[in-house]
N, C-alpha and C positions, 0 to 999 in steps of 0.2 A: 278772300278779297280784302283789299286795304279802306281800315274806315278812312268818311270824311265827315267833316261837319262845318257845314255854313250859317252864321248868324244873319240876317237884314234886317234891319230895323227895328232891333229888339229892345223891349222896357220892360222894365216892371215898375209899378205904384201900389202903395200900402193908403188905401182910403184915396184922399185925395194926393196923397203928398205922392210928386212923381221921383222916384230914386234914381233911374236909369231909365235915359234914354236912347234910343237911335244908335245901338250899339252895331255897326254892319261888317264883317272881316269878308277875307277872298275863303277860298276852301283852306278848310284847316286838314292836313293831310295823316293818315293812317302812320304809322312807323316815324312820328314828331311829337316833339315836345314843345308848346307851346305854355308859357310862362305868362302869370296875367300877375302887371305888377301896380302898386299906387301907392298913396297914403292909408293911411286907417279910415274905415268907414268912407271910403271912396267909391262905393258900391260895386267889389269882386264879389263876396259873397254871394249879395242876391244876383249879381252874373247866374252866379256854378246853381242858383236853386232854380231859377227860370230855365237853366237850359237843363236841369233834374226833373222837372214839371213839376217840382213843388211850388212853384209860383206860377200865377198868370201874369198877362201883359199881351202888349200890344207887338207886330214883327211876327218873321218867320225863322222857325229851326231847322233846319233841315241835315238828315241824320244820313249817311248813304244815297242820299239823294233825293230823299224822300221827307214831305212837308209835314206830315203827319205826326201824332205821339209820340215819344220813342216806346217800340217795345219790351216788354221784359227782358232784362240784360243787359240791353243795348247798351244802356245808359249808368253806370254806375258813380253814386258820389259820394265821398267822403267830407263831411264837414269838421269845422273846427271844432266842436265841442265832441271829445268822446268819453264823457263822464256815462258809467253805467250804471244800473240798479237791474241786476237778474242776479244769478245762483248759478247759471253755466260756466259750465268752465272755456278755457280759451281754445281747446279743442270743438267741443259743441256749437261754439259758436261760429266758427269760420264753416263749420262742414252744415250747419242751420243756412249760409249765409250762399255756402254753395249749392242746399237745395233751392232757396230760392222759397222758404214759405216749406210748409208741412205734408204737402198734397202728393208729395210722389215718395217711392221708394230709395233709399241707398245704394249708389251701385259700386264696384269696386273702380272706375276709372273717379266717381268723388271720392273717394279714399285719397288714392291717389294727388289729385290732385290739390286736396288738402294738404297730404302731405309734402308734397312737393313745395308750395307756397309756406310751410311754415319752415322748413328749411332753407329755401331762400332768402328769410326774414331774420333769419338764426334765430328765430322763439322757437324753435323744440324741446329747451328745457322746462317752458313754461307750459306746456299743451295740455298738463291734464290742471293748472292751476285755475283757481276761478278768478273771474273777473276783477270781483271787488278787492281781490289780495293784490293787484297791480299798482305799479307804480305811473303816472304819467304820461313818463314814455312809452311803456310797456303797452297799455292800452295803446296808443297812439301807433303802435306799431300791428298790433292786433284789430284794429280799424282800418288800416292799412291791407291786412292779410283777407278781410273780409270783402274788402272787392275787389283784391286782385283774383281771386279766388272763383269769381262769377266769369271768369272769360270775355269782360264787355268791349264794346267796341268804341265806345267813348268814356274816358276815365274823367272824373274832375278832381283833384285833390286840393281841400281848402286848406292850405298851411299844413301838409304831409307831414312837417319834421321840425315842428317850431319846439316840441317838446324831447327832442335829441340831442345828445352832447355831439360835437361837431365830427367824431371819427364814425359815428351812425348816419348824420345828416349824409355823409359822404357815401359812405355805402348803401342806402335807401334810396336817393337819388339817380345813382349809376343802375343801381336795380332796376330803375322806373323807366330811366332812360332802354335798356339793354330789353326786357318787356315791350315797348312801346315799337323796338325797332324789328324783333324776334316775332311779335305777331301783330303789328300792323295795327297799333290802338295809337286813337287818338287821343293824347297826353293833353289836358290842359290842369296847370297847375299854378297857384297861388301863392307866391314865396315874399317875404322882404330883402331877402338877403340877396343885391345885385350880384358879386360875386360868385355864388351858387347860380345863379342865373347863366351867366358866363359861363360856367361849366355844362348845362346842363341842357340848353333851352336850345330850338334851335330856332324858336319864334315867338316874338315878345309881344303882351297885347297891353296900353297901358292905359287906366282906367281914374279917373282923377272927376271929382262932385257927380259921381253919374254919368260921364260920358265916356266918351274912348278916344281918345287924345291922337293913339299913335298905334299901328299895329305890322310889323314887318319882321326882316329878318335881326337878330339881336345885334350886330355889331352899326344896323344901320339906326338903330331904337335906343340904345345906351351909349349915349353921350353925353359930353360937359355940359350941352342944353338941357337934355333932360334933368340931370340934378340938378342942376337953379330953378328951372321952371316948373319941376314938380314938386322936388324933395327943399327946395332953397336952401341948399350947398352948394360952392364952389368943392370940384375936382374933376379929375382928368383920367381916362382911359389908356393904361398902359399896358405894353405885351411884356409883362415881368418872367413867364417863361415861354417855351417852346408849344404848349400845350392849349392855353388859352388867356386873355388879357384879365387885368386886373382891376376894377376901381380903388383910386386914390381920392380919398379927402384930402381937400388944401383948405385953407384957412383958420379962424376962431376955432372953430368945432373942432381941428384933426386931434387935436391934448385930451378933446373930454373921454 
């Protein structure tokens, strides 16, 4: 069955201070990719951690249709930070990640499918390295591997590929994309890079002081309005090839 996921009225507040509010989308649909995009500290993160149930708040989530928790699985999130401190190596960890916790036995279809994801990711050179000998990306890619690896039905990825050189960002991306449409997960992902958006998203949520500004299909959500009134740039959306459009900077900024 293809996920979905619907937000109303969702916040989250640290003490009193309110971060996000009244965030509400239509169904967000299984087999898409939905792109959540803003400035810094525009509150995406605590998004992707309230609808992870690592935060409370105010609003309903609703997962497959259902208003409740999400289950084990359901729900998987990747956050920004994948700075580690263990002793495992990168193998141990994605097949830890695929048991889900200590409580059951190994069976050959998690083999499997460890392996399977770590060859999609092209880390199989790195499988039996430990963590702490990673570089950056590496982690970040192995943080990656560690929920796609859980089967879920809702993915979040907070900045997936910020720490990738651009011919990975590309490949990781089309991956998530090719996943997403192969088993019916619902993709929400956290990018700055508009152009990668354009490629990748096929639904833009936009997220500016704690609110949600705008959330539709991408060619109707990235426009000349949006960079002045989010980003304040001037520039223009062009079809530079056959495949998908471009963002253009104009003005002061295009030289920096």
């Amino acid at each position: 069955m293809v996920a979905s996921l619907q937000l109303t009225d969702v916040g989250v507040r640290y003490g009193k201070q309110e971060v996000l509010a009244g965030v509400t989308t239509p169904a967000l649909k299984g087999g898409e990719v939905t792109a959540v995009i803003g400035p810094n500290a525009a509150g995406k993160s605590s998004l992707f951690r309230r609808i992870a149930g690592l935060l409370d708040g105010p609003g309903s989530i609703r997962i497959d249709g259902a208003g409740s928790l999400p289950g084990p699985g359901q729900v998987c999130y990747m956050p920004q930070d994948t700075s580690v401190n263990t002793v495992l190596t990168v193998y141990e960890s994605v097949l830890l990640a695929r048991k889900q916790g200590a409580g059951r036995k190994v069976t050959d279809s998690d083999l499997e499918e460890v392996d399977r994801v770590l060859h999609g990711l092209q880390i199989e050179p790195i499988a039996f390295k430990g963590l702490h000998e990673l570089s950056g990306g590496q982690r970040q890619l192995v943080s990656l591997a560690q929920v796609l690896v859980r089967d879920p039905r809702v993915l979040l990825l907070d900045e997936p590929t910020s720490a990738l050189d651009l011919h990975r960002q590309v490949e990781v991306l089309a991956l998530i994309r090719s996943l997403a449409r192969d088993r019916g997960i619902c993709v929400i992902l956290a990018i700055h890079d508009l152009n990668q958006v354009l490629r990748v998203a096929d639904r833009v949520m936009v997220i500016d002081a704690g609110t949600m500004v705008s959330c539709g299909p991408v060619d109707r959500v990235i426009t000349p309005t949006l960079l002045q009134n989010i980003y304040k740039v001037e520039g223009r959306i062009e079809q530079c090839s056959r495949l998908c459009p471009h963002v253009i900077i104009d003005g002061p900024l295009a030289r920096l």
